[in-house]
N, C-alpha and C positions, 0 to 999 in steps of 0.2 A: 226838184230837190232844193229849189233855190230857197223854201222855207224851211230848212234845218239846217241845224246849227253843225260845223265842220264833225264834230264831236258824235253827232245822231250821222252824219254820212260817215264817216270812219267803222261806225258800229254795221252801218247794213253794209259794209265794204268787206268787213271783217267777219259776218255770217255768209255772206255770201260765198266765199273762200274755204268754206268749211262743209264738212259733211253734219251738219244741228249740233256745231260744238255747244254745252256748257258755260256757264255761266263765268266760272275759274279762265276757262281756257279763251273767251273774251276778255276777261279784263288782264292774263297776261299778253297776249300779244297789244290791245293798245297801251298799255305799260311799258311793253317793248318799243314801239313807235313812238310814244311823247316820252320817252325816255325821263318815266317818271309816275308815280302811283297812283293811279287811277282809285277814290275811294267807291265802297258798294252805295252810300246815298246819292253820287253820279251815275252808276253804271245800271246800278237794276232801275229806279221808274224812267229809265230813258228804252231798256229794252223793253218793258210793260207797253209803254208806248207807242214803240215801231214796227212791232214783232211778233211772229205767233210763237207760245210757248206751249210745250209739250211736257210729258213724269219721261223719263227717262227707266226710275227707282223713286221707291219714296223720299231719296235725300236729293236724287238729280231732278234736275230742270235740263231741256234742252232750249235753242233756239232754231227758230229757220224763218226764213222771209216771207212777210205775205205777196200778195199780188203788186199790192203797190209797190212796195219794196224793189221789188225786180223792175215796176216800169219805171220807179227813179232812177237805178241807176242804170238804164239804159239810157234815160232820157239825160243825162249825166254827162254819159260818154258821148253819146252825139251831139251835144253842146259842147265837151271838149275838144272834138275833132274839130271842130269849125276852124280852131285855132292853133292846135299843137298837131302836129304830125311826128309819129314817134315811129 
């Protein structure tokens, strides 16, 4: 993980957490966290990016993680633990 940017790990932090939320309902919760407006030219080719997307409906998009996605952030968390114990 250590090649993305806090912003691309927030986002697979934040599908991860979710049952293939939506496009909307990612950019309100990191809106809610950087307590501040997240524009769609940041949030969508950063998901194109990281992420498999799915048609929900013709007007929905979903998200969910690829393979990689899950071994970053495990390999995340096990790099955190080295250091914090919570």
């Amino acid at each position: 993980m250590y090649d993305l940017t806090h912003f691309q790990r927030d986002l697979l932090y934040v599908i991860a957490g979710k049952d293939k939320p939506h496009g909307l309902a990612i950019k309100d919760e990191l809106e809610e966290y950087y307590e501040g407006e997240i524009h769609h030219g940041r949030l969508y080719p950063n998901l194109d990016e990281l992420v498999e997307k799915g048609q929900r409906d013709r007007r929905t998009n979903f998200y969910s993680l690829t393979s990689r996605g899950r071994r970053e952030i495990e390999a995340r968390r096990d790099w955190e633990q080295q250091y914090v114990e919570v």
